[in-house]
Structure formats: C-alpha cells, structure tokens
C-alpha positions as CSV (number, residue, x, y, z in Angstrom):
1,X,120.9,82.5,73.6
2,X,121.4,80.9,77.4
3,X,119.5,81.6,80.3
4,X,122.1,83.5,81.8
5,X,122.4,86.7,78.6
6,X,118.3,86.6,79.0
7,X,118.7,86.8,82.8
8,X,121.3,90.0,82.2
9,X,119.1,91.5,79.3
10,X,116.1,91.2,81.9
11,X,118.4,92.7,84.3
12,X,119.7,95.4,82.4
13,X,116.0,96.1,81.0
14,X,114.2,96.4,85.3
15,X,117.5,98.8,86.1
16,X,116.3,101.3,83.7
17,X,112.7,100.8,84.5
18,X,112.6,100.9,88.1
19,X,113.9,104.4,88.4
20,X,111.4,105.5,86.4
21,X,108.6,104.0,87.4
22,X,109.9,104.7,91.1
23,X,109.5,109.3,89.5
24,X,106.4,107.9,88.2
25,X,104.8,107.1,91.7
26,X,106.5,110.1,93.2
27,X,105.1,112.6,90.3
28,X,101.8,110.3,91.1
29,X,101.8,111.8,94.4
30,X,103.0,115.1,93.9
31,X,100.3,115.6,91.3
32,X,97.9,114.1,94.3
33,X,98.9,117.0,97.1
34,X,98.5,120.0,94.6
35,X,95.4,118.4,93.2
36,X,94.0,118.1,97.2
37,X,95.1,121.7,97.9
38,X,94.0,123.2,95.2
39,X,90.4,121.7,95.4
40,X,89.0,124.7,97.2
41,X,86.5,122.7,98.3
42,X,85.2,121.2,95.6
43,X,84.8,117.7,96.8
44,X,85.5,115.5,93.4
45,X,88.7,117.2,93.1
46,X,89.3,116.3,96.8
47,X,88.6,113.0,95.9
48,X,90.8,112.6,92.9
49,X,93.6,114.5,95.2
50,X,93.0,111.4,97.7
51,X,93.4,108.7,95.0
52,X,96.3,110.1,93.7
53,X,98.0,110.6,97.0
54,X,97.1,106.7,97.8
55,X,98.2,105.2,94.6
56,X,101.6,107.7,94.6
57,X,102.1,106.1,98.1
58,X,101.1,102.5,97.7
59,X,103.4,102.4,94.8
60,X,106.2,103.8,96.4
61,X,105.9,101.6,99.5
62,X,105.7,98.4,97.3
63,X,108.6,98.9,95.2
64,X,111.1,100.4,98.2
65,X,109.4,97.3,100.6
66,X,110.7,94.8,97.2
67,X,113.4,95.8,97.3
68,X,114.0,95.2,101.0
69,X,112.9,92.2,100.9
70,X,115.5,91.4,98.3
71,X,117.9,92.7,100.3
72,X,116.9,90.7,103.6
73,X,117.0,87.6,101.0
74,X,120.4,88.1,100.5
75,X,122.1,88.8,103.2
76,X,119.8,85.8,104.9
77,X,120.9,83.3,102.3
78,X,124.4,85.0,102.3
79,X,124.3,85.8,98.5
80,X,127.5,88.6,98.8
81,X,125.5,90.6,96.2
82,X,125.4,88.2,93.4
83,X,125.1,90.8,91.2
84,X,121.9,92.5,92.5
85,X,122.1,96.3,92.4
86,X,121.9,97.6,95.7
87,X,119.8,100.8,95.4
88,X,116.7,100.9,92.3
89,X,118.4,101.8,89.2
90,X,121.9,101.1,90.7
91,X,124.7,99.3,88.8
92,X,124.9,96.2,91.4
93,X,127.8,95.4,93.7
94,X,129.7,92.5,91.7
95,X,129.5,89.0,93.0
96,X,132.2,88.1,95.5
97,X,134.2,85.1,95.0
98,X,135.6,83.0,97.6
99,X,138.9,81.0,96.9
C-alpha cells in the first residue's frame, strides 16, 4: 500500500463524512431553536435550547471556515485544485496539468 491509495482512501472516507457531520450540526441546531421555543419558560430547557443552538453554530462555522481556509491555501499556493473537492462532500475538480 503507498502513501498515495491511503491518501485517496482518507479522502474518499472525509467526502462521505463531512456531509454528514455538516446535517449533524445543522439538525444540532434545529433541534436547539425548537428546544428554546418551546421552553415556555422553563429556564433548564432554555438553557439546553442555548447550548444546542451554540454547538449547532460553532460546528457549522468551523467546518464551512476549514474549508475556506483550504480554499485560500490553494489558490494562494496556486494548487489548480489538486484534487480537493470544492464544496464538502463534493467530488473535487481534477488536478490540472500544465504542458
């Protein structure tokens, strides 16, 4: 096995998890908002509604702000794609080659 089928498996493997982790955080958050509104002012469920909501967003902001970090990375270092996809879950835009 060389580095580079262990770097595809990898790749192939964070494709299919991103998306879902990506409807995790957004169910995450979802499940924050109804939570919060339907407290009727009970204040623990107002609390739990507020974590959720947080943790929904905080993982939603780190994984969209990854990946435009990646993105700045390669159009800084001029990568051309290299293979990366270019959306979470995407299929990548293949590598360009120069002559």
């Amino acid at each position: 096995m060389t580095v580079l089928s262990t770097l595809d498996q990898v790749k192939a493997i964070l494709n299919q998890v991103i998306p879902i982790l990506m409807i995790l955080a957004t169910v995450i958050f979802l499940w924050g908002i109804i939570t919060y509104i339907t407290a009727g002012g009970d204040e623990e469920k107002i609390k739990s509604g507020r974590r959720f909501i947080v943790f929904g967003l905080v993982g939603l902001f780190l994984m969209v702000s990854v990946w435009g970090i990646v993105g700045v990375l390669m159009n800084t270092f001029d990568l051309n794609g290299a293979g990366i996809p270019s959306y979470p879950g995407g299929i990548g835009i293949p590598p360009t080659t120069t002559p």
